[in-house]
N, C-alpha and C positions, 0 to 999 in steps of 0.2 A: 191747734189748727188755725186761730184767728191770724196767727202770725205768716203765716203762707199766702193769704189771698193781699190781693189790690185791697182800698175803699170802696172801687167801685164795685166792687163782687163782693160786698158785705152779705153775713149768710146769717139766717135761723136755727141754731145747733135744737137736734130733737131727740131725744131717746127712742131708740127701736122697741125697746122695753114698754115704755110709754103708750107709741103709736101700735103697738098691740092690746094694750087694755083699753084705750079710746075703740079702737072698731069693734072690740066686743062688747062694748055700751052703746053706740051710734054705727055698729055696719060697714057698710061697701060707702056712706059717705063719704067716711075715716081714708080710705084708701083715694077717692075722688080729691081732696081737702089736700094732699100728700103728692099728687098727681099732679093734676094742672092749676091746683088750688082756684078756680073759675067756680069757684061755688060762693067763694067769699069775696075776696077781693078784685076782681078779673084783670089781672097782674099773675105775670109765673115769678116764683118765689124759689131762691136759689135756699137750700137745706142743704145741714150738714145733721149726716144720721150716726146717732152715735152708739156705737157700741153693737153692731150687727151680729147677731150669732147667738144672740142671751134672750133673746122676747123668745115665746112661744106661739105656735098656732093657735089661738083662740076662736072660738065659734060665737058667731052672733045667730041666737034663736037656730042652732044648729046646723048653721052655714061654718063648716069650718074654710079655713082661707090662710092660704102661708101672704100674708099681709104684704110684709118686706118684698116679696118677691114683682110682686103685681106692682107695687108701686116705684119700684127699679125699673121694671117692662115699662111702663107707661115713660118712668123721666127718660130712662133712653130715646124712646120715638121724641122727647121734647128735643134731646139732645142734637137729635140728627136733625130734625126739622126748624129750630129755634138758640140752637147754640147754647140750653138752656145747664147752668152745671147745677152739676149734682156732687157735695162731698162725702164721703161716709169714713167709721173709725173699725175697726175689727180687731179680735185676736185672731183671726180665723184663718189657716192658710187656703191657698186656692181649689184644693182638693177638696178641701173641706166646705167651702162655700157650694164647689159643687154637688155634696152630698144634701145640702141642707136646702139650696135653692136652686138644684138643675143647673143644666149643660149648658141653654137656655141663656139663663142670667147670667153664668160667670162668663162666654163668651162675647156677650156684650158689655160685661164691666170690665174686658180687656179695651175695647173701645172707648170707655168712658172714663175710666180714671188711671190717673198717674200713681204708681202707686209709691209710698214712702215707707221705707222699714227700720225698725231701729232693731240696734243686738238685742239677745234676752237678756244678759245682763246690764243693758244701760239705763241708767237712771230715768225712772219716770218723770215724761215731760209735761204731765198735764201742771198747771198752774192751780 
């Protein structure tokens, strides 16, 4: 993925996998941190989410919360209002994204991103 953007659109690659085990140690911060990240640095932070489709719902103190979802909702309003991007990597087809995060979010990740697909049989590109 590093190989597609500009320099100037240098990103922070993050595991989906990841950012669901942090919010269910630290919460709805997890999700704020991922969002407008205005918690830490107050700078928007372009991510690249990797691997959408394999984290699970996790519950913080019995709040569960499809994580990934909430935090696609929010970068898109970054997106419309800030130009702000968002990458992500999936196996997932688009049916299937709608089964896992709503009508919702894959309607506006037809707005949001480009998508790039390789055959099933072509050699894996990761590095």
């Amino acid at each position: 993925m590093r190989y597609f953007t500009s320099p100037e659109n240098k990103f922070l690659f993050k595991s989906c996998r990841q950012i669901s085990f942090e919010f269910a140690e630290h919460g709805h911060e997890i999700i704020h941190h991922y969002s407008t990240n205005k918690l830490y640095d107050y700078e928007f932070k372009i991510y690249c989410f990797d691997d959408l489709g394999v984290e699970n719902n996790l519950k913080h103190y019995g709040n569960e919360c499809n994580v990934m979802a909430e935090i696609l909702l929010s970068r898109y309003d970054l997106f419309i209002s800030h130009k702000l991007l968002t990458h992500l990597t999936t196996n997932l087809s688009a049916s299937e994204m709608e089964v896992n995060y709503g009508n919702r979010v894959r309607s506006r990740m037809r707005e949001m991103f480009n998508l790039i697909a390789f055959e099933k049989n072509c050699r894996d590109k990761r590095s």
